[in-house]
C-alpha positions as CSV (number, residue, x, y, z in Angstrom):
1,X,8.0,-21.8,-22.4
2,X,7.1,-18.2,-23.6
3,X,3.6,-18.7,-23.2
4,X,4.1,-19.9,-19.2
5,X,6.5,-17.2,-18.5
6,X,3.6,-14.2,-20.6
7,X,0.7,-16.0,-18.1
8,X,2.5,-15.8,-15.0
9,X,3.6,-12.3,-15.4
10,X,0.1,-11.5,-16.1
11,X,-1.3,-12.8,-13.9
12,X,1.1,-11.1,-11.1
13,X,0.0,-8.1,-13.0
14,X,-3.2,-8.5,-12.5
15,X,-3.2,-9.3,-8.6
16,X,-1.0,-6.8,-7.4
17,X,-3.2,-4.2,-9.3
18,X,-6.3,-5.1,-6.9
19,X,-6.4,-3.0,-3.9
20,X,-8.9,-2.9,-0.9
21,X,-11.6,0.3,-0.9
22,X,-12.4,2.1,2.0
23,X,-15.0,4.9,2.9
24,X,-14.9,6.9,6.2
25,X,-18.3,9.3,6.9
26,X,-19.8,11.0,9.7
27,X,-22.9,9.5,11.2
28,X,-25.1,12.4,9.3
29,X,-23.8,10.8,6.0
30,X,-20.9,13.7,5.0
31,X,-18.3,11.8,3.4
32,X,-14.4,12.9,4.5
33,X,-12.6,9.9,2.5
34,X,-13.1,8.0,0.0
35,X,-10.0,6.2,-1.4
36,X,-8.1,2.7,-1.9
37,X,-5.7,1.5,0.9
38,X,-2.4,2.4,0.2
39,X,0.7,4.2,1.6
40,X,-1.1,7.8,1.6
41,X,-3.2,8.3,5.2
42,X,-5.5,11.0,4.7
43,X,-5.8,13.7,8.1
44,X,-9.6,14.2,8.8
45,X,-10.3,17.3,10.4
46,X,-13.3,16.8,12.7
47,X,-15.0,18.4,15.4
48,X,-15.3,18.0,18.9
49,X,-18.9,17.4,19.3
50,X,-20.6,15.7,22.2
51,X,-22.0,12.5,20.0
52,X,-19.6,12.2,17.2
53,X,-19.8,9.0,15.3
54,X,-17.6,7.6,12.5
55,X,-19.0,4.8,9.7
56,X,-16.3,3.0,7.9
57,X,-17.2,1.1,4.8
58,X,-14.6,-1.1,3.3
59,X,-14.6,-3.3,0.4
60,X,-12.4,-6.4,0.0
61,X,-10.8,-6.9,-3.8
62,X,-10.3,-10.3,-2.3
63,X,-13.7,-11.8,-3.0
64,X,-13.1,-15.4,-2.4
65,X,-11.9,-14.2,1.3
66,X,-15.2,-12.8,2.4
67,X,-16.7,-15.2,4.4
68,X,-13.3,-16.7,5.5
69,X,-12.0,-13.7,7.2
70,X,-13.0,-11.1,10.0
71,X,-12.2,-7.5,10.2
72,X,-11.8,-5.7,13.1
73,X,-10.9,-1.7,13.8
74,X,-9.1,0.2,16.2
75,X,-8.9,3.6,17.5
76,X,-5.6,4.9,19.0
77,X,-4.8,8.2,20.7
78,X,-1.3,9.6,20.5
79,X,-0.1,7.8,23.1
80,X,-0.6,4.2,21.2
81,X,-3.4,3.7,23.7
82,X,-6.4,1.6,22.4
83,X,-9.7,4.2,22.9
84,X,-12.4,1.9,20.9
85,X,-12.4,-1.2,18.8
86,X,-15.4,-2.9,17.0
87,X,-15.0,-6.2,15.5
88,X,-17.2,-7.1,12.0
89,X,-18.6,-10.9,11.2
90,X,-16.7,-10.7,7.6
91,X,-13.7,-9.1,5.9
92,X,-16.0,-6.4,4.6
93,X,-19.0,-4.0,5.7
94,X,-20.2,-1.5,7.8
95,X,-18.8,-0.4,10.8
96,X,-20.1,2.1,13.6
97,X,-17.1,3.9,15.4
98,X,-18.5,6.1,18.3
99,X,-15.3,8.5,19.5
100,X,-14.7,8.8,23.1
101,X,-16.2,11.8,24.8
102,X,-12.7,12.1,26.2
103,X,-10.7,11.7,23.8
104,X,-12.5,15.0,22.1
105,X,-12.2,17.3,24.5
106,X,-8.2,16.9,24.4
107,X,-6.9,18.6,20.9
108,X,-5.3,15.2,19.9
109,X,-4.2,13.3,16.5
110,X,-6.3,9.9,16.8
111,X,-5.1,6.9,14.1
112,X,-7.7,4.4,12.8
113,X,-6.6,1.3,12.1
114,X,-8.3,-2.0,10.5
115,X,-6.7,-5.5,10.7
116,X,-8.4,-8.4,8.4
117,X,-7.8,-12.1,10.3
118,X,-8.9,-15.6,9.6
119,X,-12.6,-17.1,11.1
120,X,-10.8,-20.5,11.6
121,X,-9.4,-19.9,15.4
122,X,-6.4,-22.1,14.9
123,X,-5.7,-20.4,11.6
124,X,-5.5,-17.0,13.2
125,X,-3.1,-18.3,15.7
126,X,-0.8,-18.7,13.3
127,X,-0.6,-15.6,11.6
128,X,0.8,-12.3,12.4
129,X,-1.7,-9.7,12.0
130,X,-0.4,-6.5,10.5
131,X,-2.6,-3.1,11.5
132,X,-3.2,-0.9,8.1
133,X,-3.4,2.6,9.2
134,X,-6.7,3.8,7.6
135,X,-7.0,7.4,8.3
136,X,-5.4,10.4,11.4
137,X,-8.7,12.0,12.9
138,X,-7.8,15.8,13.6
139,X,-9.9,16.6,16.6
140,X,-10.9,20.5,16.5
């Protein structure tokens, strides 16, 4: 009964130590964040340039999910107002965010979110998708 009990807790050990991995760089390849998801949102100061363009790696610690799952991300100004979303073929990759010329000419605190949802269309139906807060853009 020892032994049972020492697996299980290991085992719970070992899966709520894995955590997903994200990367957020300007188009020009000049990392801001690199850093596991968790509680702490970074603020990313960036300009207000006239073709500004965000690529967001992120790596799933969920393997077996890959292929199973879709990931899509949002951009929200401060008024919870959906500016851009681009949705990914898998629950990991590359993803090209172009900002809204708009929404840099306004001094504003934009949030990135990602959500991660089933492929099956019945599946995702089902479950209640919960927005992880990536990153606050700082627009200069």
């Amino acid at each position: 009964m020892r032994y049972i009990i020492t697996f299980i807790f290991c085992t719970f050990v070992l899966f709520a130590g894995a955590q997903d991995k994200y990367k957020i760089s300007l188009y020009n390849d000049v990392d801001l964040v690199e850093k596991q998801v968790d509680e702490n949102v970074p603020v990313l100061k960036i300009g207000s340039d006239k073709d500004l363009r965000l690529l967001v790696r992120y790596r799933s610690d969920e393997m077996n999910y890959t292929n199973k799952m879709r990931r899509q991300y949002f951009l929200f100004d401060e008024s919870d107002i959906e500016l851009f979303s681009v949705q990914l073929l898998a629950n990991e990759g590359r993803a090209e965010i172009s900002l809204p010329k708009s929404a840099l000419k306004k001094k504003q605190m934009l949030t990135l979110y990602t959500v991660s949802y089933p492929t099956d269309p019945e599946l995702a139906a089902k479950v209640k998708l919960r927005r992880v807060k990536l990153a606050l853009l700082s627009v200069e």
